[in-house]
C-alpha positions in Angstrom: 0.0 0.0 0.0 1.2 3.3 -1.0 0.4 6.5 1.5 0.7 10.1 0.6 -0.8 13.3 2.4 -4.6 12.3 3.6 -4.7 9.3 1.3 -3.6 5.4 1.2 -3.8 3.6 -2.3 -4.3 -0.3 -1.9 -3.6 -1.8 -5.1 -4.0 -5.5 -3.7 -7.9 -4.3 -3.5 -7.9 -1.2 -6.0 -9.0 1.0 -3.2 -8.3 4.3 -2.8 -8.7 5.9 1.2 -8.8 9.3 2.8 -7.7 8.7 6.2 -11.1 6.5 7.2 -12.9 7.0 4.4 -12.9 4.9 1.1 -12.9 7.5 -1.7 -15.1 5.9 -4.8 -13.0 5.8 -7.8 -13.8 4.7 -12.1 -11.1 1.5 -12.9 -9.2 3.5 -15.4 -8.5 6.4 -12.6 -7.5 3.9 -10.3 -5.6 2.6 -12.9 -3.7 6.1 -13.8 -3.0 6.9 -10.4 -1.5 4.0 -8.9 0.9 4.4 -12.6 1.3 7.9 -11.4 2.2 7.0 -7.5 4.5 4.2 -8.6 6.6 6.3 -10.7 6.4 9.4 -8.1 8.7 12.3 -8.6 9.1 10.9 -12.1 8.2 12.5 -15.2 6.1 10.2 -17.4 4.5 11.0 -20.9 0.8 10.7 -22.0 2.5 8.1 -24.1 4.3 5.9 -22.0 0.9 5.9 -19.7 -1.2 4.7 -23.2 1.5 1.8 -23.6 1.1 0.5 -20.1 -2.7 0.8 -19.5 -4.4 0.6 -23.0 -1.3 -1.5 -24.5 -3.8 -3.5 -27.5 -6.2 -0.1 -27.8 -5.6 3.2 -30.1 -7.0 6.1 -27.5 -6.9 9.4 -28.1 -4.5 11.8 -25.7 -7.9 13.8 -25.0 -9.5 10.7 -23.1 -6.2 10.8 -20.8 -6.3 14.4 -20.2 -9.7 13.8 -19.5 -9.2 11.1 -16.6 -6.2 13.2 -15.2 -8.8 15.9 -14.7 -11.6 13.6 -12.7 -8.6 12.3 -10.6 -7.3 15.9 -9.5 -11.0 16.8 -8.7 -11.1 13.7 -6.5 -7.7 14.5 -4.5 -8.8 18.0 -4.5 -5.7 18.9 -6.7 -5.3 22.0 -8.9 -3.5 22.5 -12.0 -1.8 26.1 -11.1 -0.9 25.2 -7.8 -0.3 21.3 -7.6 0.0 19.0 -4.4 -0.5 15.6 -6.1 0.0 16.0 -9.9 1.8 18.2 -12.0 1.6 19.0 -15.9 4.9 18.9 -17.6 3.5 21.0 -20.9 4.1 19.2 -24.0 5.6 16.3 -21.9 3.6 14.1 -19.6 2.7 14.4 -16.0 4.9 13.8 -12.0 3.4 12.7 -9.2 5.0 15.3 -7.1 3.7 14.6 -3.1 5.4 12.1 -1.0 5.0 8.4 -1.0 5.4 6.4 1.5 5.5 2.3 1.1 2.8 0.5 4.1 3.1 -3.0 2.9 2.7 -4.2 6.5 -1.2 -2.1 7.3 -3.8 -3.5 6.3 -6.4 -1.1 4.4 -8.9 0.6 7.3 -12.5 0.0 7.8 -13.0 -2.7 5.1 -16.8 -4.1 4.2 -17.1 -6.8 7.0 -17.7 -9.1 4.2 -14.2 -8.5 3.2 -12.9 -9.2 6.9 -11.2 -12.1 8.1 -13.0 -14.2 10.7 -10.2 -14.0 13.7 -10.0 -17.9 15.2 -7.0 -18.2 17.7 -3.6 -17.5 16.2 -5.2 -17.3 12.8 -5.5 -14.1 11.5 -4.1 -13.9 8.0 -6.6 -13.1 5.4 -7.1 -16.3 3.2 -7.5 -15.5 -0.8 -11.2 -16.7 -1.4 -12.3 -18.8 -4.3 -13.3 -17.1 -7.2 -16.6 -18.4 -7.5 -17.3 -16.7 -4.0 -16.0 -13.5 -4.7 -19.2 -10.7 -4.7 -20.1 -9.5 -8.1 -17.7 -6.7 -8.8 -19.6 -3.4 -10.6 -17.1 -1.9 -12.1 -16.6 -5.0 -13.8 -19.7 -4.2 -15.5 -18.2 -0.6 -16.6 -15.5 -2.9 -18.3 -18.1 -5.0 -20.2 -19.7 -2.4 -21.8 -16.6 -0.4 -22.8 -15.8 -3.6 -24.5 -19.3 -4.3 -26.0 -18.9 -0.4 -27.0 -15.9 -1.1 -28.9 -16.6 -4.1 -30.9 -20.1 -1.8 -32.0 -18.1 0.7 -33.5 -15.8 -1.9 -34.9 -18.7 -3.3 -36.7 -20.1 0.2 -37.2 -16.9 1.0 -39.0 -16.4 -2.4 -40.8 -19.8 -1.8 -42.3 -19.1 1.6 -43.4 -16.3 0.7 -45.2 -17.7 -2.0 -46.7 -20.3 -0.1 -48.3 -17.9 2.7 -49.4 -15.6 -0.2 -51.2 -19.2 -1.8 -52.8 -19.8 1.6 -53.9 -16.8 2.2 -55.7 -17.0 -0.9 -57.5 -20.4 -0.3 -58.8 -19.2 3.7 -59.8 -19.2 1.9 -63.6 -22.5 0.9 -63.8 -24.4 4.1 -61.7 -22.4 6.9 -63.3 -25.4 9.3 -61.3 -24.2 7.7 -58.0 -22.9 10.4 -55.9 -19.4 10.6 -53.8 -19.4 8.5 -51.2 -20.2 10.4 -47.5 -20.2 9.3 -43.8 -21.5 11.3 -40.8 -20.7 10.1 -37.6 -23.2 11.4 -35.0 -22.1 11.0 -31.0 -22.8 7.8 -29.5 -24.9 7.8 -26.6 -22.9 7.1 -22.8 -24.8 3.7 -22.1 -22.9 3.2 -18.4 -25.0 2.2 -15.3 -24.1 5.7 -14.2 -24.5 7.9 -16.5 -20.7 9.3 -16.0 -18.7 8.0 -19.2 -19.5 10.8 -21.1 -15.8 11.3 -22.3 -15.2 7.9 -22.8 -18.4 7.6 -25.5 -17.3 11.1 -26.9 -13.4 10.0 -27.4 -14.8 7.4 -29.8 -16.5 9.1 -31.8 -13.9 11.3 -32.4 -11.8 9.1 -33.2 -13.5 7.3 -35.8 -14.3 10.3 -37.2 -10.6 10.9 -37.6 -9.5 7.3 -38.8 -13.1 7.4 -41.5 -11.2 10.6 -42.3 -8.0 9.3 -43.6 -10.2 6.8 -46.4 -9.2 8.1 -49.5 -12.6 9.5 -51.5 -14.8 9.3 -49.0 -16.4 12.8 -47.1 -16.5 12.7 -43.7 -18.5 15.2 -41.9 -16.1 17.0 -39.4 -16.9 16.7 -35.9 -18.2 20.0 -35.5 -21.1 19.7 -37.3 -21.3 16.2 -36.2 -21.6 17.1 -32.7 -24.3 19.7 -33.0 -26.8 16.6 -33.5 -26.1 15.3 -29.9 -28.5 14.0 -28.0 -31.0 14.6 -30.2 -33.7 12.2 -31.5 -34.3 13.2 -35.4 -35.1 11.3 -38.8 -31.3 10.2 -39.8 -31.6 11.5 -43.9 -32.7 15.4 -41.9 -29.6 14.6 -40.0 -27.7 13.8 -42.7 -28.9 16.4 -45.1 -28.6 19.0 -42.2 -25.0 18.3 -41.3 -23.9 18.5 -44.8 -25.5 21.9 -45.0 -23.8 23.3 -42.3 -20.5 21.4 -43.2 -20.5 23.1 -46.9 -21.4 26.5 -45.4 
């Protein structure tokens, strides 16, 4: 367990504690800061924090920036003044307050599900089966990231399929139009409600990888965007953002 200022970070249970209190905490944050803590007083880029947490995923540097923000806001942090994590402009991020190693405490005021039963001299807290473990939520919140990404890989597969059917068949339509794509936000489908970001950061970026298909017209993500949230006939959307993308 790691300890700095007010707060303890318990990796073996991917807890994070201020003094007493267990401070509720997204995966991915947990995830950032206990990189962050680890390599304290360290200067590490956005990019060597990609590698080592989305190592098999493309994610945009936006999505990180975004999850350094939420974790500030939860250690009460500020970006002109920092206590826990620095910016380094144009570099990374340092974890800049002291850490202390407490590999020998246990973490405070567990669930009493979670607490050993104490019988005699016996008081070491035996790893319990897997099948007994209690359903974990924010394994949920992983699911549906993952459900989320194989959509838009399908999403994008089909689009591209129909721009490459289309360009076959440009011989025998000669009327048939250049092909065009708008991609409209997708919708944050978390139990919560709070992975706004993370639903936002992919539609930007397959708005910028659509982008790079030679001859097809990508509406940019401007015009894209204005359409969010909103509940209207697809070919008004489409026509609509096209307007305002030519204008």
């Amino acid at each position: 367990m790691k300890s700095f200022k007010a707060f303890r970070l318990d990796r073996a249970n991917h807890i994070l504690w201020r003094n007493e209190d267990r401070v509720p905490m997204a995966p991915r944050e947990f995830d950032i800061l206990a990189y962050l803590v680890e390599h304290a007083g360290r200067l590490v880029t956005q990019d060597q924090i990609l590698d080592a947490l989305w190592s098999e995923t493309h994610v945009n540097p936006e999505v990180l920036r975004k999850y350094i923000l939420e974790i500030r806001k939860i250690l009460g942090d500020r970006p002109e003044n920092p206590e826990f994590i620095e910016t380094v402009p144009k570099r990374g991020y340092r974890f800049v307050a002291s850490v202390a190693d407490d590999n020998g405490n246990e973490a405070p005021g567990l669930p009493a599900s979670h607490e050993p039963e104490k019988n005699g001299a016996e008081d070491k807290i035996q790893p319990e089966p897997a099948h007994s473990k209690p359903e974990n939520p924010f394994a949920k919140d992983k699911l549906w990231k993952v459900v989320t990404i194989a959509v838009l890989a399908v999403v994008a597969v089909v689009a591209l399929g129909g721009y490459l059917w289309s360009t076959r068949n440009r011989g025998k339509a000669a009327a048939l139009s250049d092909p065009s794509i708008a991609v409209l936000p997708f919708a944050d489908m978390s139990p919560d409600k709070d992975q706004e970001y993370f639903s936002d950061g992919l539609s930007e970026q397959l708005i910028h990888d659509l982008a790079k298909v030679s001859g097809l017209k990508v509406v940019g993500r401007s015009s894209a965007f204005q359409f969010k949230g909103k509940n209207e006939d697809l070919r008004e959307v489409g026509a609509e953002a096209w307007s305002r993308e030519c204008s």
